[in-house]
Biopython code that builds the backbone (N, CA, C, O; Angstrom):
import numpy as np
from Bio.PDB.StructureBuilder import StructureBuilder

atoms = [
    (1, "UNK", "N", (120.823, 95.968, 85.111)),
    (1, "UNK", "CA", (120.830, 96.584, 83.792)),
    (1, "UNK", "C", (119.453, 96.409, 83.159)),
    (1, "UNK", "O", (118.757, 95.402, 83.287)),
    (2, "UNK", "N", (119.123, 97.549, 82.433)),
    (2, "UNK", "CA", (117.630, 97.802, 81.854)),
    (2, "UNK", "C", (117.609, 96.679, 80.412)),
    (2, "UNK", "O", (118.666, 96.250, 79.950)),
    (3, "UNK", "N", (116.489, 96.376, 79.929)),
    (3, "UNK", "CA", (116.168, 95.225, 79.161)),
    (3, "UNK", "C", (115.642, 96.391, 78.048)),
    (3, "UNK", "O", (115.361, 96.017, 76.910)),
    (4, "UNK", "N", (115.510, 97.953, 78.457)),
    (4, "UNK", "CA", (114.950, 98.900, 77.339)),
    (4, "UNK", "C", (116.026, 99.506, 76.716)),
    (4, "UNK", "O", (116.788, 100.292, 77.279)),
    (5, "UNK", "N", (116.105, 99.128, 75.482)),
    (5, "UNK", "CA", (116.427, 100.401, 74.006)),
    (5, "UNK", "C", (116.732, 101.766, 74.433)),
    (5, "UNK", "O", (115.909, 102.456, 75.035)),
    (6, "UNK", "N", (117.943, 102.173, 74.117)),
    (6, "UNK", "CA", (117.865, 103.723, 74.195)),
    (6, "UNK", "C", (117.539, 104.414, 73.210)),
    (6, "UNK", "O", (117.604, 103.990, 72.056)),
    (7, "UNK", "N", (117.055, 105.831, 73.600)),
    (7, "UNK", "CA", (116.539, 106.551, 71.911)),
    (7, "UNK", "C", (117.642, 106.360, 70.930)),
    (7, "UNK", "O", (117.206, 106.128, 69.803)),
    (8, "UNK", "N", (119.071, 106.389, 71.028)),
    (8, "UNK", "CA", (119.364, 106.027, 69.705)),
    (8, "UNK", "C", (119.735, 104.871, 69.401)),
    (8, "UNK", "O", (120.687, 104.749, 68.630)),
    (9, "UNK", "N", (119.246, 104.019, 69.794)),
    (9, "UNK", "CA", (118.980, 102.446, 69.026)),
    (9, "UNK", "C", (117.925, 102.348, 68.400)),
    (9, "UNK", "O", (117.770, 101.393, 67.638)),
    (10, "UNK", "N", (117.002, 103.249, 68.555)),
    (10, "UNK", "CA", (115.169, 103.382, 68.142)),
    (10, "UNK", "C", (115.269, 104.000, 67.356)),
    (10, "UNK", "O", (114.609, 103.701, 66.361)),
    (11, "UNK", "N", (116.029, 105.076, 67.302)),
    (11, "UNK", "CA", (116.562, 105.854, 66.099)),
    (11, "UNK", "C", (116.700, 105.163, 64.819)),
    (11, "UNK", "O", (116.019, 105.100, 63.796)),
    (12, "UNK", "N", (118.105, 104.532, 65.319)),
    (12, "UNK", "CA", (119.034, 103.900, 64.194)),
    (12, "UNK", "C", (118.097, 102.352, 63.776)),
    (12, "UNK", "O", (118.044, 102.050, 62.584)),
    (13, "UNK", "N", (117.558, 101.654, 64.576)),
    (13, "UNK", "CA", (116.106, 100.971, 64.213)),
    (13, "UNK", "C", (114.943, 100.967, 63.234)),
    (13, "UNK", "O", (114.288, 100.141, 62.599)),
    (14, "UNK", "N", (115.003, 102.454, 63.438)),
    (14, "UNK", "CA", (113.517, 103.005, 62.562)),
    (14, "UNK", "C", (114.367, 102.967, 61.309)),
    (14, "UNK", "O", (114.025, 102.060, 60.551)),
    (15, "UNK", "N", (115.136, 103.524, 60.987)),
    (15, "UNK", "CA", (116.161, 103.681, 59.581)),
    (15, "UNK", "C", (116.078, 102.583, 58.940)),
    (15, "UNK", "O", (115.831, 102.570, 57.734)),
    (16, "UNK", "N", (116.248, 101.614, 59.569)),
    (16, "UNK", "CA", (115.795, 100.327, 57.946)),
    (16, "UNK", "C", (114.665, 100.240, 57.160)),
    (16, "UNK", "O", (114.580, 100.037, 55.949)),
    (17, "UNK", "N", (113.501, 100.481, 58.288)),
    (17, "UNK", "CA", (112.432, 99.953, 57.763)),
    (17, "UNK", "C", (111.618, 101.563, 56.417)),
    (17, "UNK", "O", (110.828, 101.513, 55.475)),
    (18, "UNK", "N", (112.379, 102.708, 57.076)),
    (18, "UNK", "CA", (111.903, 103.685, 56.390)),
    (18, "UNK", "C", (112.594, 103.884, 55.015)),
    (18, "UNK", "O", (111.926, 104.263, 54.053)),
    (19, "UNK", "N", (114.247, 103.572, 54.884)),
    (19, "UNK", "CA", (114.984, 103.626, 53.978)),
    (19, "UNK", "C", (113.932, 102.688, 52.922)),
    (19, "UNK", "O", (113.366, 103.149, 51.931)),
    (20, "UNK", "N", (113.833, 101.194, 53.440)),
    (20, "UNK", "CA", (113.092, 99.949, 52.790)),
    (20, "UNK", "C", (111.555, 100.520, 51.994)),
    (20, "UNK", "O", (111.159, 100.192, 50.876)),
    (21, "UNK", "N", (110.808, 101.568, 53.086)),
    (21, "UNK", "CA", (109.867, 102.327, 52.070)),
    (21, "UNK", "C", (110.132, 102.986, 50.959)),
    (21, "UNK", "O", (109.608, 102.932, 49.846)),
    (22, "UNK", "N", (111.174, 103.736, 51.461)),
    (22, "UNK", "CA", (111.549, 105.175, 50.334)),
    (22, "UNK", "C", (112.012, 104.273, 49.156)),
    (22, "UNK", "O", (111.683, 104.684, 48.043)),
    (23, "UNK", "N", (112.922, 102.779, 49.224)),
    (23, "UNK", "CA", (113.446, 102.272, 48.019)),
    (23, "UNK", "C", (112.492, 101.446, 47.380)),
    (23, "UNK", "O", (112.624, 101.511, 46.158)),
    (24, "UNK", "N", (111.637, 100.740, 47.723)),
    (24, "UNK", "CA", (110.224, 100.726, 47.485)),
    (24, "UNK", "C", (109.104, 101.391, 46.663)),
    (24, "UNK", "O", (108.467, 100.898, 45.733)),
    (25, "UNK", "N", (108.996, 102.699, 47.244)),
    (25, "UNK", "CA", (108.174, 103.858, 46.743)),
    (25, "UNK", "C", (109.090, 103.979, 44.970)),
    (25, "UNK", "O", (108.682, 104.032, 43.810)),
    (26, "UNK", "N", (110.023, 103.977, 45.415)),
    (26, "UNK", "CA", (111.058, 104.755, 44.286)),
    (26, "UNK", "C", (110.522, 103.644, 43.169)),
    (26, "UNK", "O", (109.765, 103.941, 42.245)),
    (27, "UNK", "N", (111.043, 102.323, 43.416)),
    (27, "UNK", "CA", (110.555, 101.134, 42.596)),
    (27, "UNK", "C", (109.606, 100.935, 42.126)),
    (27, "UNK", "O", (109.561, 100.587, 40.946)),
    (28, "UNK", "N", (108.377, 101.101, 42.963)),
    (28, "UNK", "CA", (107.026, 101.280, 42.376)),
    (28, "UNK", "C", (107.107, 102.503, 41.324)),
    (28, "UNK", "O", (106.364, 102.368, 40.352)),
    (29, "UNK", "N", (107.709, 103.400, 41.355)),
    (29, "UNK", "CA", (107.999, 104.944, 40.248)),
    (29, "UNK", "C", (107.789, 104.221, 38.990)),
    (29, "UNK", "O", (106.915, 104.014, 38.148)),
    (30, "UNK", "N", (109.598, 103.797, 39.395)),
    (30, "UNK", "CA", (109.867, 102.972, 37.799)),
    (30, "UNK", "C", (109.352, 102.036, 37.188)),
    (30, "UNK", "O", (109.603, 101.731, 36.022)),
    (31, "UNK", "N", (108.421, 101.380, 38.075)),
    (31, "UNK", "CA", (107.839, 99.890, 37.250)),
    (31, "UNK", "C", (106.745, 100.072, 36.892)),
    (31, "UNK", "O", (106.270, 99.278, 36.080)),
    (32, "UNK", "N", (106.133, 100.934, 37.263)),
    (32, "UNK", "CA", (104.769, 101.573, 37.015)),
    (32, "UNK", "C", (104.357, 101.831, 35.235)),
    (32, "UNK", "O", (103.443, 101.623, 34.436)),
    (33, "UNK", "N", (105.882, 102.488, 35.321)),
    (33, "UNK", "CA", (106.080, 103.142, 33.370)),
    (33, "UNK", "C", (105.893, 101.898, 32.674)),
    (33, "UNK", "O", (105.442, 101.865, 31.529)),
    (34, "UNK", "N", (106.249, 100.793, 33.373)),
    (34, "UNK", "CA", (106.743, 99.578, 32.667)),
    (34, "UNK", "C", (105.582, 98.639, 32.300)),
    (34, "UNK", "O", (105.031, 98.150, 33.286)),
    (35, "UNK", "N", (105.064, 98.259, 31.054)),
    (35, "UNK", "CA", (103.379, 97.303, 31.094)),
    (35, "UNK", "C", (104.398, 95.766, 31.451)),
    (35, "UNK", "O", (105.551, 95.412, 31.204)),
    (36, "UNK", "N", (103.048, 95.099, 32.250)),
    (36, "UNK", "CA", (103.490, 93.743, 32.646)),
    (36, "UNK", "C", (103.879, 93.747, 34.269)),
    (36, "UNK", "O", (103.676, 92.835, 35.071)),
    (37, "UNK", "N", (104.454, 94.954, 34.498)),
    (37, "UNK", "CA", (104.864, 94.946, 35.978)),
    (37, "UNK", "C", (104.048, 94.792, 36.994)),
    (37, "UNK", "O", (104.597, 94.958, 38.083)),
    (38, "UNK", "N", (102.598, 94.456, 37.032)),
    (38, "UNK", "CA", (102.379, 94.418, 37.732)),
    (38, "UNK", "C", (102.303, 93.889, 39.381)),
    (38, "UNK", "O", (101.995, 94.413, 40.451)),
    (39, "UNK", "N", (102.733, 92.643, 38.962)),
    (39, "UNK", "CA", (103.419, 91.520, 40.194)),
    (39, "UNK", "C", (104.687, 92.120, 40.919)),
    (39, "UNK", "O", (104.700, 91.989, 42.143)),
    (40, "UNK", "N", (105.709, 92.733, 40.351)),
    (40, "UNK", "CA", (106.601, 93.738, 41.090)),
    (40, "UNK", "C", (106.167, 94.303, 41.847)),
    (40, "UNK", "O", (106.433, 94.264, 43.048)),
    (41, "UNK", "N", (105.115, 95.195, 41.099)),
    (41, "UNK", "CA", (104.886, 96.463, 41.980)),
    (41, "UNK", "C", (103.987, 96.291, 43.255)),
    (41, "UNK", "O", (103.978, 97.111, 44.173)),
    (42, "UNK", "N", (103.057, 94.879, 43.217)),
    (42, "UNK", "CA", (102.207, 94.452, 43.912)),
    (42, "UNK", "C", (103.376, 93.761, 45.572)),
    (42, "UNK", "O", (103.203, 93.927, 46.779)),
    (43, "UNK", "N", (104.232, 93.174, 44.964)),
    (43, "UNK", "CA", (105.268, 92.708, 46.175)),
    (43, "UNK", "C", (105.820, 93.987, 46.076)),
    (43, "UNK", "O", (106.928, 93.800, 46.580)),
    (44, "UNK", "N", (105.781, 94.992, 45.803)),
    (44, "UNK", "CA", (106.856, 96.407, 46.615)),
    (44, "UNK", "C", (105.404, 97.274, 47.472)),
    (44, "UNK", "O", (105.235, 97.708, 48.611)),
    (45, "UNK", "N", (104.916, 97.240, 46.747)),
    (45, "UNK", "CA", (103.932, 97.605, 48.024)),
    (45, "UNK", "C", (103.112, 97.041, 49.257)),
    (45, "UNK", "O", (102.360, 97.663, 50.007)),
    (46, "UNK", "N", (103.488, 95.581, 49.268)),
    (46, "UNK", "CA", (103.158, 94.710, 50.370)),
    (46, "UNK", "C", (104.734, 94.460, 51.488)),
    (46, "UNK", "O", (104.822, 93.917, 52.589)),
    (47, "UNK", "N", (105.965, 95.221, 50.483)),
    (47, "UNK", "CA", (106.853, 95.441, 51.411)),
    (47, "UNK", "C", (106.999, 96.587, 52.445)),
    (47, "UNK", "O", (107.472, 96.586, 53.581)),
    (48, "UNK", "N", (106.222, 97.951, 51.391)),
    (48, "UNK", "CA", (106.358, 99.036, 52.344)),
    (48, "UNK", "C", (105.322, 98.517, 53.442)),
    (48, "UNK", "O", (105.524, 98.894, 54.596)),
    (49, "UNK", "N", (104.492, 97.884, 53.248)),
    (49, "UNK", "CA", (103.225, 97.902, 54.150)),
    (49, "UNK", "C", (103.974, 97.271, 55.630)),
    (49, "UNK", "O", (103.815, 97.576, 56.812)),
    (50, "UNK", "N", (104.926, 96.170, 54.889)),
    (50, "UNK", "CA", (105.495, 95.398, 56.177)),
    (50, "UNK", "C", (106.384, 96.277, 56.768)),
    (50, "UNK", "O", (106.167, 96.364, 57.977)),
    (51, "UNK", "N", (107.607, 97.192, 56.249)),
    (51, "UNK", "CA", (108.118, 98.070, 56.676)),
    (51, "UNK", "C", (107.604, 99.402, 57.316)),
    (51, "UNK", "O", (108.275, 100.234, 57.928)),
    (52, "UNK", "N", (106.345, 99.417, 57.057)),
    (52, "UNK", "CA", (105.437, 100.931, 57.758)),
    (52, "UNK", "C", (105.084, 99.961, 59.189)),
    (52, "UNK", "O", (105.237, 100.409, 60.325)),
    (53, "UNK", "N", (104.701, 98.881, 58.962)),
    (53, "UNK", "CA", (104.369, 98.168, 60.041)),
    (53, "UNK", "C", (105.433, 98.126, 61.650)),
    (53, "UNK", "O", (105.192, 98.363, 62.834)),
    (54, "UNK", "N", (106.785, 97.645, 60.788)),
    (54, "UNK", "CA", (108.078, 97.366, 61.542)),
    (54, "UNK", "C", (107.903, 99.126, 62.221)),
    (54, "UNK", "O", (107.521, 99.499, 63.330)),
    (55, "UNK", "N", (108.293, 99.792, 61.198)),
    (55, "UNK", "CA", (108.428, 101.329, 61.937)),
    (55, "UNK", "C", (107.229, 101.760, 62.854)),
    (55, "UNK", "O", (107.568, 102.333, 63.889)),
    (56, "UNK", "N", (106.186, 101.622, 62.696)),
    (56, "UNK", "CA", (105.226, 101.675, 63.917)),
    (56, "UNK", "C", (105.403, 101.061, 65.166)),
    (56, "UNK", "O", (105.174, 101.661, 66.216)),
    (57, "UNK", "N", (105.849, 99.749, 65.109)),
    (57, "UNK", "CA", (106.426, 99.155, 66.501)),
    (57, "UNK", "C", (107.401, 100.017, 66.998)),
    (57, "UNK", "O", (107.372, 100.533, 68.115)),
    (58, "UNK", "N", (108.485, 100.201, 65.936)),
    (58, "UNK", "CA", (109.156, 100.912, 67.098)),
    (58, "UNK", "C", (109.080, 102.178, 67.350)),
    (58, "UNK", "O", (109.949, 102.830, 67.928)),
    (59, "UNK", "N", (108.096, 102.567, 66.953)),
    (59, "UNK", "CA", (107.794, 104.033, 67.341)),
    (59, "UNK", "C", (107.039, 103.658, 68.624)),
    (59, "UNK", "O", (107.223, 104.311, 69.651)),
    (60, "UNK", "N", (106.363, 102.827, 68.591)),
    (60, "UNK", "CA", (104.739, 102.257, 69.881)),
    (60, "UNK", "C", (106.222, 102.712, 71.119)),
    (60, "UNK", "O", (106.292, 103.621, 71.946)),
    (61, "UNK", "N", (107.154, 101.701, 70.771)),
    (61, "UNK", "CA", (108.288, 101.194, 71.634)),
    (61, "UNK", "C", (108.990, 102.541, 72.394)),
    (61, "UNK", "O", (109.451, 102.704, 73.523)),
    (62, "UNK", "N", (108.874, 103.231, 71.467)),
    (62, "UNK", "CA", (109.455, 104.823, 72.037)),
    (62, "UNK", "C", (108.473, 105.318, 72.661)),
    (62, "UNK", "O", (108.887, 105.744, 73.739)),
    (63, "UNK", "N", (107.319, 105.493, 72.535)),
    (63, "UNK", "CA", (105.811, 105.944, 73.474)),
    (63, "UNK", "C", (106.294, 105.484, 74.296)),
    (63, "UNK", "O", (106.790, 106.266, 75.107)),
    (64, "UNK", "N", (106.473, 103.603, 74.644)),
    (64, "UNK", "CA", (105.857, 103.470, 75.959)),
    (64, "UNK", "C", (107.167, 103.363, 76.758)),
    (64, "UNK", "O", (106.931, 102.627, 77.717)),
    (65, "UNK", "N", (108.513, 103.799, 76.781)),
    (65, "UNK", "CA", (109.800, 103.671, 77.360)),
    (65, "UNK", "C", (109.090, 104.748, 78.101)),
    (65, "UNK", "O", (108.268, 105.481, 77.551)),
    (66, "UNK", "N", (109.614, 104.888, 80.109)),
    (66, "UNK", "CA", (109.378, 105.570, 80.932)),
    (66, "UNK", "C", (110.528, 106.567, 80.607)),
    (66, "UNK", "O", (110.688, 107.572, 81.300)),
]
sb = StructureBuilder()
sb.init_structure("model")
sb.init_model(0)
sb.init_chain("A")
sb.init_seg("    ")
for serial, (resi, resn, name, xyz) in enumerate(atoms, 1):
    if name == "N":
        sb.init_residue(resn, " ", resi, " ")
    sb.init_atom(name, np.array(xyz, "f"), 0.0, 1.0, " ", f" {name:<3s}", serial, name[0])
structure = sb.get_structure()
């Protein structure tokens, strides 16, 4: 038995980390309006960064499956 991911585990994989941007992005929207927020908005955009990160692996991961 193979030790590789099938496309829809890579699929359903990628879905956290992109959902985690989009709710993120959205957050940064609203806190933006808001004075003082800045420390929020500074940890929501060091989350998408980690979540763009996560989703690049497993995209690499889908490249290199034969």
């Amino acid at each position: 038995m193979t030790d590789k991911p099938d496309l829809a585990t890579l699929i359903h994989d990628a879905r956290k980390p992109l959902n985690h941007i989009s709710m993120h992005a959205e957050l940064i929207k609203i806190l933006s309006q808001q004075p003082g927020s800045e420390a929020e908005i500074q940890k929501s955009a060091d989350d998408i960064i980690k979540a763009s990160k996560a989703c690049s692996e497993l995209l690499q991961t889908l490249m290199t499956q034969d």
